[in-house]
C-alpha positions in Angstrom: 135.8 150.5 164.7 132.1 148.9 164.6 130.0 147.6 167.6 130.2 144.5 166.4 133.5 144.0 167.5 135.3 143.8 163.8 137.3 145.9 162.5 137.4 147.4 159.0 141.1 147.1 158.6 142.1 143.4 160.2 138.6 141.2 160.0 140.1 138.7 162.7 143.8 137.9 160.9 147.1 138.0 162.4 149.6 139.4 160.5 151.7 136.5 160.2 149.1 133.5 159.8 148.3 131.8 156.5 146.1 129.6 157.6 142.9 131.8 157.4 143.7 132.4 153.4 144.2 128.7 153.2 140.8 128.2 154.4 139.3 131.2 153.2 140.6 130.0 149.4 138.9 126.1 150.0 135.5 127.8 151.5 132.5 128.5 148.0 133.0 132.2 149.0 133.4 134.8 146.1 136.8 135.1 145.3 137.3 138.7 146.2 140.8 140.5 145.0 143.3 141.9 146.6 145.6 145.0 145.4 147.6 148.2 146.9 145.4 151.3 148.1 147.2 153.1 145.0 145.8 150.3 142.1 141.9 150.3 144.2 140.6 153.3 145.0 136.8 153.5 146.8 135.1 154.0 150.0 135.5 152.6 153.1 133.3 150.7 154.7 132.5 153.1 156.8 132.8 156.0 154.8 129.9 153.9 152.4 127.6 153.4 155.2 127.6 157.3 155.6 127.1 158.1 152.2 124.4 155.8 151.9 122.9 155.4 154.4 123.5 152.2 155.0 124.4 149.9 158.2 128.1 148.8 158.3 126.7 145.3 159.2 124.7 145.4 156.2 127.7 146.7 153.9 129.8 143.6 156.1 127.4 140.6 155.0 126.6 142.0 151.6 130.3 141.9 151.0 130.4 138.5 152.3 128.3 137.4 150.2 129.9 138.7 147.5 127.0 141.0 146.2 129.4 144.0 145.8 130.9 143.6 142.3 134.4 145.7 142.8 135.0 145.4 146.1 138.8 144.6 147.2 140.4 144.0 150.1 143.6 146.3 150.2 146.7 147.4 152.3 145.3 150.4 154.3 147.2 152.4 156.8 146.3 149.9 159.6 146.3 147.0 157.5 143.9 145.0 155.0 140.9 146.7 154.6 137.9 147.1 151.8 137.4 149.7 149.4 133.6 149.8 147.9 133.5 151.6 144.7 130.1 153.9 144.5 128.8 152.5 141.1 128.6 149.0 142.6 126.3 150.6 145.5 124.4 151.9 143.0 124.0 149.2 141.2 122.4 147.7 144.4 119.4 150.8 144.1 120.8 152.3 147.0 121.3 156.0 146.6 123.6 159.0 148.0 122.7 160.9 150.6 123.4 164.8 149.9 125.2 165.8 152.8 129.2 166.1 153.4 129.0 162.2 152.7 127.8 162.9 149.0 131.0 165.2 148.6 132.8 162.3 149.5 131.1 159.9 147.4 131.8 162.6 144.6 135.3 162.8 145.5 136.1 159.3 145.5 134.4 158.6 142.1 136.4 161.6 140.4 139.2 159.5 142.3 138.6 156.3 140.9 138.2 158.2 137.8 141.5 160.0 137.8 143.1 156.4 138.8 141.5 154.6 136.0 143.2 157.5 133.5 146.1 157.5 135.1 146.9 153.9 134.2 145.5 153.7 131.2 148.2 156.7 130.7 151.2 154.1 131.9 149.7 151.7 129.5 150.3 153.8 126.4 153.7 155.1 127.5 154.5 151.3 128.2 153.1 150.7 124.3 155.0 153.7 123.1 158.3 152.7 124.5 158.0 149.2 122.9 157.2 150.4 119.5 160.3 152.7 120.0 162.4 150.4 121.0 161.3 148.4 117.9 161.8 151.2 115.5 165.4 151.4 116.9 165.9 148.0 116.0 164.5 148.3 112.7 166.4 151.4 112.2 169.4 149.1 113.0 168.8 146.3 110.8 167.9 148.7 107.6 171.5 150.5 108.3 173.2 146.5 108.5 171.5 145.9 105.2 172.4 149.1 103.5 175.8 148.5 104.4 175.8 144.7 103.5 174.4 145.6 100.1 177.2 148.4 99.5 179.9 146.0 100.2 178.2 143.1 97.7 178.3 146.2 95.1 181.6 146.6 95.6 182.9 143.2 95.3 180.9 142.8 92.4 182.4 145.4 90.8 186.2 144.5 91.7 185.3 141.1 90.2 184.3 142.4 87.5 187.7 144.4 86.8 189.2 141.6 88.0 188.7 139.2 85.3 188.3 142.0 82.7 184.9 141.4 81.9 183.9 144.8 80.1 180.6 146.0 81.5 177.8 145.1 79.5 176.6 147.5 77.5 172.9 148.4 77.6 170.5 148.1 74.3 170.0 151.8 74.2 173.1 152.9 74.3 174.9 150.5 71.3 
């Protein structure tokens, strides 16, 4: 919890009010997005201001004004809060401090990292499922036309016994 009377998680929204997402969607602000603490990882507001030595009121309006590409606003375990990725800090010229904020700075990036591979992972086992499931029915449709061409050989054949029609003989063979 800041001095400044906001806190990180709630910014000033009831739980059950909609009203300040309808007028937060009509307002020229950024459209910022929102996702699950297990889809955005980051830091903290809070956590970023340590690492970089950076006020929290500064991280507060720069994410207000939408200067932090990245940023999301996420279920947290007290409700909605940010997550600020390091790169888009960064990108702003700021720099880590080394101290036990950079190990968390380090951590959260290997984090982010590890996220970013993980469902990338999903993604191909989601692609590899399909294209087995499509092999399957391929598989399926070859054996359906094996066994539809074996019958029409068949029934070609016992028409041909049938109205005693020798087989024709080949040139070769005369």
């Amino acid at each position: 919890m800041s001095t400044t009377g906001y806190s990180e998680d709630s910014q000033g929204e009831s739980e059950g009010s909609q009203e300040p997402l309808m007028i937060e969607a009509m307002t020229s602000e950024p459209e910022r997005t929102q996702a699950s603490s297990s889809a955005v990882e980051g830091l903290t507001i809070t956590e970023a201001a340590a690492a970089y030595g950076i006020s929290v009121s500064t991280l507060r309006r720069r994410l207000k004004a939408g200067e932090i590409v990245g940023a999301a606003k996420v279920t947290g375990p007290k409700g909605q809060e940010y997550r600020v990725p390091p790169e888009a800090l960064e990108a702003l010229g700021y720099t880590a401090l080394e101290s036990r904020a950079g190990v968390t700075v380090k951590a959260a990036k290997a984090t982010l990292e590890a996220e970013q591979l993980l469902i990338e992972v999903k993604e191909l086992r989601a692609r590899d499922e399909l294209r087995a499931v499509k092999l399957a029915m391929v598989e399926q449709e070859r054996d359906l036309l094996s066994a539809s061409l074996d019958d029409l050989r068949s029934a070609l054949s016992s028409m041909q016994l049938a109205i005693g029609a020798a087989p024709k003989k080949r040139w070769w063979s005369r």
